[in-house]
MMTF fields as JSON, N, C-alpha, C and O atoms, coordinates in Angstrom:
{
  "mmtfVersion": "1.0.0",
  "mmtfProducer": "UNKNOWN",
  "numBonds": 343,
  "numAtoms": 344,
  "numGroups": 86,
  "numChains": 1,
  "numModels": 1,
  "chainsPerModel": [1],
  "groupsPerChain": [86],
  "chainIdList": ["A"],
  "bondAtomList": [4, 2, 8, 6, 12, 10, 16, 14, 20, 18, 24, 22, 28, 26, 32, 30, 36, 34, 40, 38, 44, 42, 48, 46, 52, 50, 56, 54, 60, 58, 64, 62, 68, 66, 72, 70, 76, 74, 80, 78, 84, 82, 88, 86, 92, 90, 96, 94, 100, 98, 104, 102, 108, 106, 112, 110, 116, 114, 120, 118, 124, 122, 128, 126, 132, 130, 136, 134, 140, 138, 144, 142, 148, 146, 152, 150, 156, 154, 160, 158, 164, 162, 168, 166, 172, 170, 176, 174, 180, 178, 184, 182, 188, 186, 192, 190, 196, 194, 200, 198, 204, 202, 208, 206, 212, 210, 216, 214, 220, 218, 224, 222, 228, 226, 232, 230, 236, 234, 240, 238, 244, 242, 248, 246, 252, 250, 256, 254, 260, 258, 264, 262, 268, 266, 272, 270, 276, 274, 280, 278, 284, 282, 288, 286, 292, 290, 296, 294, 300, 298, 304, 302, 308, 306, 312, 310, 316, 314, 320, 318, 324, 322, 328, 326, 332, 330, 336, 334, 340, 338],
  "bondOrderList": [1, 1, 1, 1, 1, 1, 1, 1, 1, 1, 1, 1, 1, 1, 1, 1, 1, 1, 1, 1, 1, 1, 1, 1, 1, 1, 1, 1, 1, 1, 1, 1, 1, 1, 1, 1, 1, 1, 1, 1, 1, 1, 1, 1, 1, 1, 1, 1, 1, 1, 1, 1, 1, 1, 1, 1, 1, 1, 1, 1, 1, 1, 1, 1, 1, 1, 1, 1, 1, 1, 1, 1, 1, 1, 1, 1, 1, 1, 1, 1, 1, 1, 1, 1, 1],
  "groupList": [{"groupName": "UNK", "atomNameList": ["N", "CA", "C", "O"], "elementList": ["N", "C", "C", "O"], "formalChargeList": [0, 0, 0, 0], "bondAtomList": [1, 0, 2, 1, 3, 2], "bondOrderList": [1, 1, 2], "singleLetterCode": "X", "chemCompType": "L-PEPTIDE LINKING"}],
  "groupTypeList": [0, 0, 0, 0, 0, 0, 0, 0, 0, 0, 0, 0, 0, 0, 0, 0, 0, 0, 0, 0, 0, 0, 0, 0, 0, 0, 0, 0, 0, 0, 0, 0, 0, 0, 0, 0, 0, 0, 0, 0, 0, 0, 0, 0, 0, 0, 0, 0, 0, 0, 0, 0, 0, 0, 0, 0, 0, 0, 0, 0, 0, 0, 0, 0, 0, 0, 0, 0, 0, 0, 0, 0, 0, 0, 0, 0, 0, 0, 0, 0, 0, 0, 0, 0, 0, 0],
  "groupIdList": [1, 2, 3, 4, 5, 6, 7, 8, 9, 10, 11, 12, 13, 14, 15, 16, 17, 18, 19, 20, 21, 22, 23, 24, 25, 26, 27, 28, 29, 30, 31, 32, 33, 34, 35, 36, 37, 38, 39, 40, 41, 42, 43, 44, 45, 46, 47, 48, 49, 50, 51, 52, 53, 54, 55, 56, 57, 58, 59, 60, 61, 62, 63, 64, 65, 66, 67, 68, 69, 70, 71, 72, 73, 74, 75, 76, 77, 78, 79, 80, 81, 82, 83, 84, 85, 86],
  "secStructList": [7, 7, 7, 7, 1, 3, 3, 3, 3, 3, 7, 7, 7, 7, 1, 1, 7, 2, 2, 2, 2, 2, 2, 2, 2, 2, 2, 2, 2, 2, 2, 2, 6, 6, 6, 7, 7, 7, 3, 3, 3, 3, 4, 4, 4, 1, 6, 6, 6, 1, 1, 1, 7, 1, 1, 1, 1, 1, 1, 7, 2, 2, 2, 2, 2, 2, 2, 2, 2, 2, 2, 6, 7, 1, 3, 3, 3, 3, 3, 7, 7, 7, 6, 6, 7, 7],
  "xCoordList": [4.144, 5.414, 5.329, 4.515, 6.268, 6.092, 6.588, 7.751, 6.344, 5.996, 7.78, 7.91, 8.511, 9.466, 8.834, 7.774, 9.521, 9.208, 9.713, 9.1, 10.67, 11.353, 11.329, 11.444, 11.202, 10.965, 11.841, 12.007, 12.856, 13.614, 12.862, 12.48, 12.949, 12.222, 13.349, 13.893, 13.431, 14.678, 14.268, 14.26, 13.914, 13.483, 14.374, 14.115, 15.232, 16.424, 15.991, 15.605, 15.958, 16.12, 17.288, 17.183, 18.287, 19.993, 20.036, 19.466, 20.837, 21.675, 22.862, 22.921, 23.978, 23.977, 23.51, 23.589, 22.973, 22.417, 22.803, 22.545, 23.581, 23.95, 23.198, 23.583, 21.715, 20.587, 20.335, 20.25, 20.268, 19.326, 20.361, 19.912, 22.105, 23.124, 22.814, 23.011, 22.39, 22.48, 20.944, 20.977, 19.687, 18.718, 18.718, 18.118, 19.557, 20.119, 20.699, 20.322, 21.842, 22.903, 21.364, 21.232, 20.765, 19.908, 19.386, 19.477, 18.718, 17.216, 17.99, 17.592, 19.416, 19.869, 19.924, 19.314, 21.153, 21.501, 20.326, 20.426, 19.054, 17.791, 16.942, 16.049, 17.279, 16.418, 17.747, 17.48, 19.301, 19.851, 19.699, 19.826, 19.391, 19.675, 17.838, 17.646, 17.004, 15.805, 15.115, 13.906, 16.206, 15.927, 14.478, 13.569, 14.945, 13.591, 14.167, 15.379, 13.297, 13.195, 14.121, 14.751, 13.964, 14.15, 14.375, 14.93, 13.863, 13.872, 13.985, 13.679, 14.581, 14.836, 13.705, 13.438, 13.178, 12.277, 13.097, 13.502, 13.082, 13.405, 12.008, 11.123, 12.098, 11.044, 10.906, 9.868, 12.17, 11.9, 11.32, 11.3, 11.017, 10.743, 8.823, 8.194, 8.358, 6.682, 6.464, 5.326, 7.599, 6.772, 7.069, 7.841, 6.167, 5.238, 4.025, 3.296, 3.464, 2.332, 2.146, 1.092, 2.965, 2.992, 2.624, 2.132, 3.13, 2.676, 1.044, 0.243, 0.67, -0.947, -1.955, -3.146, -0.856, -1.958, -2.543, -1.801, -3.998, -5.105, -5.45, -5.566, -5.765, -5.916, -4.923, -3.789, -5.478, -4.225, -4.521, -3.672, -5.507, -6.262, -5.787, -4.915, -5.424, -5.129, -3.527, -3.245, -2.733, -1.3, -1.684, -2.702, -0.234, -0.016, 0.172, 0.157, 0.271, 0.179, 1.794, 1.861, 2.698, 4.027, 4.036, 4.187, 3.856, 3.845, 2.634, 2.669, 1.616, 0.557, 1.377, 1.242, 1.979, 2.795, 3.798, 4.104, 4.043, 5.638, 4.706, 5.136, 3.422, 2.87, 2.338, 1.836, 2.463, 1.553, 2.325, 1.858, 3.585, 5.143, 5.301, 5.709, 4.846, 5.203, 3.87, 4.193, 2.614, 1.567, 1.28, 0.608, 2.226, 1.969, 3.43, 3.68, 4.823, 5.863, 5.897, 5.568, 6.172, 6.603, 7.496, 7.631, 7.958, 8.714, 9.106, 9.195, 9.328, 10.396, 11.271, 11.185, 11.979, 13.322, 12.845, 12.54, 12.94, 12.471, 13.821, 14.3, 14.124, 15.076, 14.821, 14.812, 14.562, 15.328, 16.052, 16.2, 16.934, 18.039, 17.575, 16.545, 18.793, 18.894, 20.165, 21.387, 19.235, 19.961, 20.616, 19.964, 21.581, 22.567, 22.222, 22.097, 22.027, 21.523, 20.235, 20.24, 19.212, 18.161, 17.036, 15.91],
  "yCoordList": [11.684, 11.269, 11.34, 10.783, 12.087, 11.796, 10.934, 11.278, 10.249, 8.812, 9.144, 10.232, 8.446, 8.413, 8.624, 8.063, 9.404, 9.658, 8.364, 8.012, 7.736, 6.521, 5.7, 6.082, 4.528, 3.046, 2.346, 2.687, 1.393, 0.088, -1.162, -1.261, -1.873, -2.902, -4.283, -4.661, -4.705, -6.026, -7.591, -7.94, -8.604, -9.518, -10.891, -12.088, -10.223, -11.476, -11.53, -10.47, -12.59, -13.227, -13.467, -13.926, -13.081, -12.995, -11.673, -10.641, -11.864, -10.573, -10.85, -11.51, -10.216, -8.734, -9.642, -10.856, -8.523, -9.146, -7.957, -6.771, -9.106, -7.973, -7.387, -6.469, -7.997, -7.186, -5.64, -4.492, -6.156, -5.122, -3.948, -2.877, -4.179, -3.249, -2.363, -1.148, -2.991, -3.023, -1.718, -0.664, -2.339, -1.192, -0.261, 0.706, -0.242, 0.846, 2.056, 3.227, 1.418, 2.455, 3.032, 4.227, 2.345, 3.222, 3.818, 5.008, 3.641, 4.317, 5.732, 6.846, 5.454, 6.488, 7.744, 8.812, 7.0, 8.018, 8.679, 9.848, 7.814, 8.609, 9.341, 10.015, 9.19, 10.277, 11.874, 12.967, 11.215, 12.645, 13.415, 14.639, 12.569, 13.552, 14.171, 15.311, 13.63, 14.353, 14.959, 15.169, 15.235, 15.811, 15.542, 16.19, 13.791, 13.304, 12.653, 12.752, 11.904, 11.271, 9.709, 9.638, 8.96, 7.449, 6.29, 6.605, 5.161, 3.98, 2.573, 2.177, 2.199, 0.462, -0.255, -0.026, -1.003, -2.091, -3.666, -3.87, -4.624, -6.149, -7.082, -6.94, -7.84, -8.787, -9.275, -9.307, -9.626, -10.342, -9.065, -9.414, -7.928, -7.218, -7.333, -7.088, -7.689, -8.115, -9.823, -10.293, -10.601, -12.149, -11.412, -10.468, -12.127, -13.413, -12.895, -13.48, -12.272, -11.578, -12.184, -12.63, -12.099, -12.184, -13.831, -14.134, -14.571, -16.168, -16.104, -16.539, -15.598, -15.816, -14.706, -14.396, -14.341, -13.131, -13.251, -13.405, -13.233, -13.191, -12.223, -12.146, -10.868, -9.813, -8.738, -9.045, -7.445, -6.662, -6.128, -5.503, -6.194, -6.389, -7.141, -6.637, -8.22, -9.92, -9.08, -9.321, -8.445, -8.102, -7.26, -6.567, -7.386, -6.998, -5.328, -4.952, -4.837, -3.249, -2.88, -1.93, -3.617, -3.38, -3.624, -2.876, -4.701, -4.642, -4.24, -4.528, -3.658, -3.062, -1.561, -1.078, -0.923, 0.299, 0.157, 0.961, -0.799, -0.841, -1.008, -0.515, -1.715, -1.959, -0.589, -0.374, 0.446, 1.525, 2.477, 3.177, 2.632, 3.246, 2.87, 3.722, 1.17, 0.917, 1.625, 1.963, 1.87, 2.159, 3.552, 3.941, 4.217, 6.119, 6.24, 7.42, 5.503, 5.647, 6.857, 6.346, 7.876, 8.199, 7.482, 7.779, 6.536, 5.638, 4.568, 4.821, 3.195, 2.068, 1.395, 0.972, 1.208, 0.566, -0.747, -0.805, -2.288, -3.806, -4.316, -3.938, -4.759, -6.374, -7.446, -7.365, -8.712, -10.07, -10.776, -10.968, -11.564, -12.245, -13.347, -14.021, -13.354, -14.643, -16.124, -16.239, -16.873, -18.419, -19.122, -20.151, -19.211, -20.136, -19.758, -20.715, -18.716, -18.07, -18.857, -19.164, -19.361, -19.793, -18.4, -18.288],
  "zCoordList": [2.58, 2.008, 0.489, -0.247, 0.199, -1.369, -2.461, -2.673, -3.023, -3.785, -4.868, -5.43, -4.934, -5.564, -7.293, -7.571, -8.306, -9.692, -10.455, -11.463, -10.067, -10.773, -9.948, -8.783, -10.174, -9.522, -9.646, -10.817, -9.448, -10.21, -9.107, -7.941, -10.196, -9.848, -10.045, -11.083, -9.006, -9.352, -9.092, -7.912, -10.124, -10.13, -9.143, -9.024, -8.7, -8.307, -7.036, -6.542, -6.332, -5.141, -4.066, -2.928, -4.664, -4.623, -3.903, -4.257, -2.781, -2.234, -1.512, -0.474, -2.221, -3.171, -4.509, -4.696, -5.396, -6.65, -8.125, -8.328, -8.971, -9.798, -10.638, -11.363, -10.619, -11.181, -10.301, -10.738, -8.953, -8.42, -8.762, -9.17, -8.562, -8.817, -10.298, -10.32, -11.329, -12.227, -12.431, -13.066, -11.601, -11.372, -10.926, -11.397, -9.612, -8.876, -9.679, -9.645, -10.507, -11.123, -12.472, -12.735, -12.88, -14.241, -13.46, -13.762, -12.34, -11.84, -11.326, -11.666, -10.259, -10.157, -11.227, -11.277, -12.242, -13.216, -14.023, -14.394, -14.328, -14.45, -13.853, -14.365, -12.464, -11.554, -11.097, -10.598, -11.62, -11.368, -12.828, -12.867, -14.157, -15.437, -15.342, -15.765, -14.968, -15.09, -13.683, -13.587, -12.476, -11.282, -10.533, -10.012, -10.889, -10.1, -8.864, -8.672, -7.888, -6.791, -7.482, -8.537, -6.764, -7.447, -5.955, -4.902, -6.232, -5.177, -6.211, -7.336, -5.09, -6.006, -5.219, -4.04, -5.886, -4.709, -5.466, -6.611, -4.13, -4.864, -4.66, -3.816, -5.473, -5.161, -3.585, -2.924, -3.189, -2.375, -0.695, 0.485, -1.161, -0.23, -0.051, 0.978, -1.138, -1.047, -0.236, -0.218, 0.368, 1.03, 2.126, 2.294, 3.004, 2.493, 2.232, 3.033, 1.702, 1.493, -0.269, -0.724, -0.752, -2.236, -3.061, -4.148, -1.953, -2.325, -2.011, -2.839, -0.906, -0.542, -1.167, -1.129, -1.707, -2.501, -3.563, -4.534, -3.819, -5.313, -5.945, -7.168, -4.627, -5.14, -4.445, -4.078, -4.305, -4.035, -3.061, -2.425, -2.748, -0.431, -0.388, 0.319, -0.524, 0.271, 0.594, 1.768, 0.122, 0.523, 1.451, 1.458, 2.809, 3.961, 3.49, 2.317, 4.147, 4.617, 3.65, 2.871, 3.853, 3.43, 1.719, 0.753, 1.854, 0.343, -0.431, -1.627, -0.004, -0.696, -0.763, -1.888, -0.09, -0.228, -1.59, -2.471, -1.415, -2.254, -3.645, -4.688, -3.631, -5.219, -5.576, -6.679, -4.531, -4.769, -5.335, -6.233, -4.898, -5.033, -6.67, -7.46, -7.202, -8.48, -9.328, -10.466, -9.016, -9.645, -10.306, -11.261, -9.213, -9.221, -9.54, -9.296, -10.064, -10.604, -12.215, -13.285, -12.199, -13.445, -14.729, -15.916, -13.983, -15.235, -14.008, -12.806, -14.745, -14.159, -14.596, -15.749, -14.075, -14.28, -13.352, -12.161, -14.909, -14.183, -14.675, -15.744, -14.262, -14.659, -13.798, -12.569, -14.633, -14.113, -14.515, -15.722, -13.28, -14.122, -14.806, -14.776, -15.545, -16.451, -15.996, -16.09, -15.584, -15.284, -15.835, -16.011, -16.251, -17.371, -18.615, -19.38, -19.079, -20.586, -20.601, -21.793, -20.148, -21.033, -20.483, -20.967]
}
């Protein structure tokens, strides 16, 4: 399988989430102006693996993929939201 060139990475816990929308639309429009691949990942797609995890064996099969997808990324697209402006 071949590994997406652009990554978005979305910090929100929220779905629908106007971050991840917000990663979606850059990662897109950057993987059609430089005719790359592109995938969004959300946080909440690494638990429960991600609370019990120390190292990066200790994560399940699923989310050791998705950290691998972020590792071999040609570029990423991160946001997280922001809570009452602070």
């Amino acid at each position: 399988m071949t590994r997406p060139a652009i990554v978005g990475f979305s910090g929100s816990l929220s779905s629908p989430s106007r971050t991840r929308a917000l990663v979606e639309e850059i990662a897109r429009r950057t993987a059609h102006q430089y005719e790359r691949s592109f995938e969004v990942i959300d946080i909440g797609q690494f638990f429960p693996s991600l609370g019990a995890a120390h190292r990066l064996s200790d994560l399940d099969a699923k989310a050791r993929r998705l950290v691998d997808h972020l590792l071999q990324a040609e570029a990423l697209v991160v946001a997280s939201p922001v809570y009452k402006g602070s």
